[in-house]
ZAPA-326753 format. One line per field, with one value per atom (N, C-alpha, C): residue number from 1; x, y, z. Coordinates in Angstrom, 1 decimal, padded with zeros to 4 digits, m for minus. Example, Ala and Ser with C-alpha at 12.3 -4.5 7.8 and 13.67 -1.06 7.14 Angstrom:
<pts>
n: 1	1	1	2	2	2;
c1: 013.2	012.3	013.2	012.8	013.7	012.9;
c2: m005.7	m004.5	m003.3	m002.2	m001.1	000.0;
c3: 007.8	007.8	007.8	007.1	007.1	007.9;
</pts>
This chain:
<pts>
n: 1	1	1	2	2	2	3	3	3	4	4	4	5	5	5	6	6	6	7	7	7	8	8	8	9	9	9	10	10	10	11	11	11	12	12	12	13	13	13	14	14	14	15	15	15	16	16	16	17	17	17	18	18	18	19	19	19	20	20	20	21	21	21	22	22	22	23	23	23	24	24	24	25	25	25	26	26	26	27	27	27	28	28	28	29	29	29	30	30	30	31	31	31	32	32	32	33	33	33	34	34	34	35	35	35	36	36	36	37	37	37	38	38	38	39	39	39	40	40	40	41	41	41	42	42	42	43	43	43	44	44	44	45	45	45	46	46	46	47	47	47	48	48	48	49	49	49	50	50	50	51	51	51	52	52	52	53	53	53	54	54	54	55	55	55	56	56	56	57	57	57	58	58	58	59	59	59	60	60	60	61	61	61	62	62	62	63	63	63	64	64	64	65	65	65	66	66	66	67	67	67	68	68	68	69	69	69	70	70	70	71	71	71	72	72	72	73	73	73	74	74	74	75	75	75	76	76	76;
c1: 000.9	000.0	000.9	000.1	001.5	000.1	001.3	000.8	m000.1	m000.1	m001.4	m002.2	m002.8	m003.5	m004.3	m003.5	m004.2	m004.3	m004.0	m004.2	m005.7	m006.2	m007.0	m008.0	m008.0	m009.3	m010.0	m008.1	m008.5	m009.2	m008.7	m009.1	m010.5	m011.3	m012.0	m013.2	m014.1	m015.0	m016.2	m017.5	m017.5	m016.7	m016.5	m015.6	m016.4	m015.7	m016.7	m015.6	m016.1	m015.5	m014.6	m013.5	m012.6	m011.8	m011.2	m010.8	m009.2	m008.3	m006.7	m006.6	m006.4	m005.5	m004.0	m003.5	m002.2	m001.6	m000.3	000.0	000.2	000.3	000.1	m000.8	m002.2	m003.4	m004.3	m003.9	m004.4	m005.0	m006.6	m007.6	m008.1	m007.9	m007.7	m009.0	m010.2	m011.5	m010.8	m011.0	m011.2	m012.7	m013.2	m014.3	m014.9	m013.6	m013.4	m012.6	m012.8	m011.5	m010.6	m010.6	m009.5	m009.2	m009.6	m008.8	m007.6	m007.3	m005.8	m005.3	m004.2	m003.2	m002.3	m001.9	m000.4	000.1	001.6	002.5	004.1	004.3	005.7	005.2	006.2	005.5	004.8	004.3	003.6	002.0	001.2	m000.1	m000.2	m000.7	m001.2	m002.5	m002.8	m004.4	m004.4	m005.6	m006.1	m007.4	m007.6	m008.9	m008.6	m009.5	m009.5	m009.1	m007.9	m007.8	m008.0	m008.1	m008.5	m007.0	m006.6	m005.7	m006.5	m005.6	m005.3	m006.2	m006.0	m006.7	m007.8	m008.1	m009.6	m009.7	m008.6	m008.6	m008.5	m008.9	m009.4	m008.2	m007.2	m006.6	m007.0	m007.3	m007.7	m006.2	m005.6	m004.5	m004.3	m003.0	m002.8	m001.4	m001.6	m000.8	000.1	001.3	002.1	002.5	002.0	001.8	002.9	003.9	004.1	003.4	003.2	002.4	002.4	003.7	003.8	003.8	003.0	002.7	000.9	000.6	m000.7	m001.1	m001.9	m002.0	m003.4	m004.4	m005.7	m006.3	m007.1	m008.0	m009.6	m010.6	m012.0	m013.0	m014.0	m014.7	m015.6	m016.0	m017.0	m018.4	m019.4	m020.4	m020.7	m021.0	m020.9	m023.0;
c2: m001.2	000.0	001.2	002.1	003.4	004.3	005.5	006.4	007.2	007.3	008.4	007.7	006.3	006.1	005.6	005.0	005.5	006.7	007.8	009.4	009.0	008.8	009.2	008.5	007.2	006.3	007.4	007.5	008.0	009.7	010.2	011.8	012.1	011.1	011.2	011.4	012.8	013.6	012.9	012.2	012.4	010.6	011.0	009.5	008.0	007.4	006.0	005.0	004.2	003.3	002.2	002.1	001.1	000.1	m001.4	m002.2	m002.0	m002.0	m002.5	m003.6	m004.5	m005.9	m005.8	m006.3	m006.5	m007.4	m007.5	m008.8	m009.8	m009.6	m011.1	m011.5	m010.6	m011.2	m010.1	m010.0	m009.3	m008.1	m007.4	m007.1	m005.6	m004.4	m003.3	m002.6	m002.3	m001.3	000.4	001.0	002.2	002.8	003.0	003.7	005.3	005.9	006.9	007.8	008.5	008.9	010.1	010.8	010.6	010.1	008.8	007.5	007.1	008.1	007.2	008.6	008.3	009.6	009.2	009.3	008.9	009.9	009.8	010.2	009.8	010.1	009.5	008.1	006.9	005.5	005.0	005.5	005.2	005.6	004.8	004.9	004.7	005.6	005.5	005.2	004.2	003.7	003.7	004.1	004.4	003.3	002.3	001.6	000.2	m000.9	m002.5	m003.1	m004.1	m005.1	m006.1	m006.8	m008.7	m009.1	m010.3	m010.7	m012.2	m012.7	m013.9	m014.9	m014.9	m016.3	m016.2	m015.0	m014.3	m013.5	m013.3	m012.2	m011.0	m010.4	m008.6	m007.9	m006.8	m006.1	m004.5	m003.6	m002.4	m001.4	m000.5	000.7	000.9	001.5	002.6	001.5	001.7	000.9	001.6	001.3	002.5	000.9	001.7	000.3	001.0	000.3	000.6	000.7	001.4	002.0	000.7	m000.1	m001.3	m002.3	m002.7	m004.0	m004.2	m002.8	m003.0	m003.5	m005.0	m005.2	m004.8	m004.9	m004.2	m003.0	m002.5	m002.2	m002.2	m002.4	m002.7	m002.2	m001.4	m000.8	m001.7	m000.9	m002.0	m001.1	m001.8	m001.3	m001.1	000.0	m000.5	000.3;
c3: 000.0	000.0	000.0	m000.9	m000.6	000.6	000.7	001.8	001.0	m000.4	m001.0	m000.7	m001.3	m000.7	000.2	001.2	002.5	003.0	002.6	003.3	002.6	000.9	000.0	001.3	001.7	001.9	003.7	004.1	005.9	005.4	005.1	004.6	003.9	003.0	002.4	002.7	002.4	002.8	002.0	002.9	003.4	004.1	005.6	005.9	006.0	005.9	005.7	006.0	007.0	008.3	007.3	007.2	007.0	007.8	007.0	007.7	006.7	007.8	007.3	007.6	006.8	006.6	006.5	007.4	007.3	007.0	006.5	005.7	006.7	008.1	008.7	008.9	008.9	008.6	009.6	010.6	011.8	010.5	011.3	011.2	012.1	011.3	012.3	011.8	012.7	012.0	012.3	011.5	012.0	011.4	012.6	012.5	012.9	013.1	013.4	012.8	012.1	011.4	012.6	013.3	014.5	015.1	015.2	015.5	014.8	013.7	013.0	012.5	011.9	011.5	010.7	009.4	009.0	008.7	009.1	009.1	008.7	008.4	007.3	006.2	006.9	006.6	007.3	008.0	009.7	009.6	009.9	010.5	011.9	012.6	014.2	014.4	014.5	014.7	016.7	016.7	018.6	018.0	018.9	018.8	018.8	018.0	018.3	017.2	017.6	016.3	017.0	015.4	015.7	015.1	016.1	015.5	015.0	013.9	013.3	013.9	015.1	015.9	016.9	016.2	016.8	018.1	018.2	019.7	019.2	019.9	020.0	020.8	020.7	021.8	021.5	022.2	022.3	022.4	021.8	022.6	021.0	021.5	020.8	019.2	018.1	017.5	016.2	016.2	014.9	014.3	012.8	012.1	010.9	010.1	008.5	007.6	006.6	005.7	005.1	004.6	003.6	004.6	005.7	006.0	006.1	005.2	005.2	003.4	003.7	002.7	002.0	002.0	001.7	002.6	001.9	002.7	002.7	003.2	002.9	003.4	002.9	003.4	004.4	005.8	007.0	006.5	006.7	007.2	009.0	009.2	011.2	011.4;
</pts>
């Protein structure tokens, strides 16, 4: 993933709730768009992911731009 577009999907007026996939699999909603920020190669997501084997962890997480492999619109 490059950083235009994820600025394009997090920035986009009006906002509408996404999922980051990351290439190990783990599963990040943001449903808030001040819940995240990127910056350099870096995304800062505040909120819940699922990992891989179905557990949930809540805080704060600085992710690489390129270990995000899709991204998917949620309905919430």
């Amino acid at each position: 993933m490059r950083v235009k577009d994820l600025e394009r999907v997090l920035y986009h007026e009006p906002f509408q709730p996404f999922r980051l996939v990351l290439s190990d699999g783990e599963e990040v909603t943001v449903s808030v768009p001040r819940k995240a920020h990127v910056s350099g190669d870096y995304v800062a997501l505040s909120g819940l992911s699922r990992q891989r084997d179905g557990t949930s962890r809540q805080g704060l997480r600085i992710i690489r731009v390129d270990e995000v492999a899709s991204v998917e619109n949620v309905a919430l």
